[in-house]
N, C-alpha and C positions, 0 to 999 in steps of 0.2 A: 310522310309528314305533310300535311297540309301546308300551303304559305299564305300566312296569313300575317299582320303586324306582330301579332304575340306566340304565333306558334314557336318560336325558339326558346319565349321565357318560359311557355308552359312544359317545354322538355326539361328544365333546368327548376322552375319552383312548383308547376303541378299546376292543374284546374282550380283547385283550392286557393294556393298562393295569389292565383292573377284575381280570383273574386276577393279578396282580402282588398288587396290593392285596390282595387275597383273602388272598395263601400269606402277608403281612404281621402279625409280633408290633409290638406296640408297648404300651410303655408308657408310663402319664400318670403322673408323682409330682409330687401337689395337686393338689388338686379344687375349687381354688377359682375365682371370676373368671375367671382365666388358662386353669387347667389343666381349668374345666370346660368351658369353648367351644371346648379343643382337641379333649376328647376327642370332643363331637358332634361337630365337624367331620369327625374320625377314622372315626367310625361312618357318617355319612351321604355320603362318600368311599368307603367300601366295606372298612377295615382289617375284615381276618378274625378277628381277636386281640386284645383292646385289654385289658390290663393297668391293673387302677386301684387306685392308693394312699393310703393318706390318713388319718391316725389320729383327724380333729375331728371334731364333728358338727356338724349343721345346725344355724344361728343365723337367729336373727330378722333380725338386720343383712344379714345373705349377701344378703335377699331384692331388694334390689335390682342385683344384675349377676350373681349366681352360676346358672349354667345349671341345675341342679337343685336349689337353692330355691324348695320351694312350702311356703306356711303349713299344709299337714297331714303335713312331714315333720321338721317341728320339732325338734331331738332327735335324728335319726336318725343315722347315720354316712353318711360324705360317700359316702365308696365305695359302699356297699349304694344310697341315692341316685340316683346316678350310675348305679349298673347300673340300677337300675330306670326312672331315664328314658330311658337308652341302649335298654332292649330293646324299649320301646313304641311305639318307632321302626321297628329295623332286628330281627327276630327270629331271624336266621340268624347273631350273632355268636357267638363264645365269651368270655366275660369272665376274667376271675381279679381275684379282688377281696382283698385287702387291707388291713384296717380298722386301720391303722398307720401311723407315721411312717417315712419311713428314717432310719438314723442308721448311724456307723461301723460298730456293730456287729453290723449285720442286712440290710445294702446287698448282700451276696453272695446271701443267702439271696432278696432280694425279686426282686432284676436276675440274672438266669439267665441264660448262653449263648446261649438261644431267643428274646433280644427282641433282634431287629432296628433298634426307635430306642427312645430314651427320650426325652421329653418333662420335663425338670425346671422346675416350676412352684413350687418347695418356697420356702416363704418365710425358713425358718431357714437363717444361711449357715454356718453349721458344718455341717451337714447336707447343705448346697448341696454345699458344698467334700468333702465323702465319696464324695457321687454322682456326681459331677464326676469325681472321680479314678479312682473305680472303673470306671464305662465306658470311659475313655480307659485304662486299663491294661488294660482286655479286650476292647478294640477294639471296643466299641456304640457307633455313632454316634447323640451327644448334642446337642440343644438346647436352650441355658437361658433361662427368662424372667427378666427381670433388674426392675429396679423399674416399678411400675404403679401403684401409690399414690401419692396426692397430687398427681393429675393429671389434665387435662381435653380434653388435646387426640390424639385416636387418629392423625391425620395428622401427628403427630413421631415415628412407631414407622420402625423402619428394623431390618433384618439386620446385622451387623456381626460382626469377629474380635473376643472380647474384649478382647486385649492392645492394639486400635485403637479403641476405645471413649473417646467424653469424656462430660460433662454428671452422669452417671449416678453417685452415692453409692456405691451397689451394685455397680456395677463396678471403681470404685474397689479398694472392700474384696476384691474377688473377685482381681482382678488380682494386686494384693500377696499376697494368701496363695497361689493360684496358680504363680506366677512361680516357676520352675525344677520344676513339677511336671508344668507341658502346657504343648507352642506355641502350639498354637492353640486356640481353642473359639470355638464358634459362637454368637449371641444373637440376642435381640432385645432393644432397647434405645428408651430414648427418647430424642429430643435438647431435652426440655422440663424446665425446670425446675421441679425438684418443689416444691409452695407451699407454706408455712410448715406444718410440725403444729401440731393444737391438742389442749394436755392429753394429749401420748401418742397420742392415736388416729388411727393412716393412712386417710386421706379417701381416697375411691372412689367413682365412679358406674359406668355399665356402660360407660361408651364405652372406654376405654383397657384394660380388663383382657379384653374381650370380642375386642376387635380387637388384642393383643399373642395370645393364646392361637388364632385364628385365625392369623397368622402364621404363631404355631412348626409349626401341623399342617400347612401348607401345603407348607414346606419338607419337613416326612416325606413328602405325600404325592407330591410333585413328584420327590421321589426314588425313593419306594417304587416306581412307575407307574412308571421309567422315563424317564422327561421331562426330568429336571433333574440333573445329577451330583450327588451330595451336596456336594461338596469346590467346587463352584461356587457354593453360596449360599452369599452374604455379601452 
């Protein structure tokens, strides 16, 4: 076997598979926790495209689960970040980066025809519920991370339809505003109850946010490759 970046995935998904992947857009929107582990995944998977959005920058706190927090990027914006871990990696990608939120009013302009899946990591649900509808009205196939804070256990993460979702706050609130606007949407979801806030601040370690945003990319890539039908993860 050759060594090469991808000669292990080609043992495992085929020459086929990796060129799939290859002709693959996708987009990550939020780079945090979730949306940063998806997008390595994304890149070290072989996506040719990987789209990143993200209007915050680097915090001190990120530093413990966030895939592109390191203490000399302090400050920086997630997305530049993010590219910059992303390329020291796999150097053959093309990025398009972002250094924004989405919201109603700039969801068409960021999610273009040309992206294949999106990845919504976005922790604001108004925002959530923009991007959410916007893909489903222009037919991008969407998966959303759903709550990951205040959580410890990564082996309660499970695929689910939203409108078939329990346990989950966030789904809750997703579902109602939802409802008469999509049948269906795809998640990841926990079935662990989230433990008490303290003072406002959503508690995180790396295990749950790390391991939901592996998930959501697994499902893109399982699809992307070929492997998996979209319309079968759940």
């Amino acid at each position: 076997m050759s060594d090469t970046p991808f000669s292990r995935t080609i043992a495992l998904i085929g020459e086929d598979g990796l060129m799939r992947l290859k002709q693959t857009h996708v987009a990550v929107v939020g780079l945090g926790g979730v949306g940063g582990s998806a997008a390595m995944a994304l890149n070290r998977s072989g996506i040719g495209h990987i789209t990143l959005i993200d209007g915050d920058v680097v915090q001190m706190s990120n530093l413990n689960r966030q895939t592109a927090a390191r203490s000399h990027r302090i400050g920086m914006p997630k997305a530049d970040a993010m590219a910059e871990e992303l390329s020291s990696t796999m150097d053959d990608v093309r990025f398009t980066i972002h250094n924004t939120f989405v919201t109603a009013e700039n969801v068409g302009e960021l999610i273009t025809d040309d992206v294949d899946y999106v990845i919504d990591a976005i922790d604001s649900v108004k925002d959530k519920i923009a991007l959410i509808c916007h893909c489903h009205e222009r037919g991008i196939r969407v998966i959303s991370a759903t709550g990951a804070g205040n959580r410890l256990r990564a082996d309660q993460l499970c695929y689910g339809d939203l409108f078939s979702t329990s346990y989950d706050p966030l789904c809750r609130i997703l579902r109602r505003e939802l409802r008469g606007k999509v049948k269906h949407h795809k998640v990841v979801y926990s079935k662990e109850q989230p433990a008490a806030q303290i003072k406002g601040v959503i508690a995180s370690m790396a295990f749950v946010p790390n391991a939901m945003g592996l998930l959501l990319s697994q499902a893109v890539v399982l699809a992307a490759a070929g492997i998996q039908k979209w319309e079968d993860i759940t």
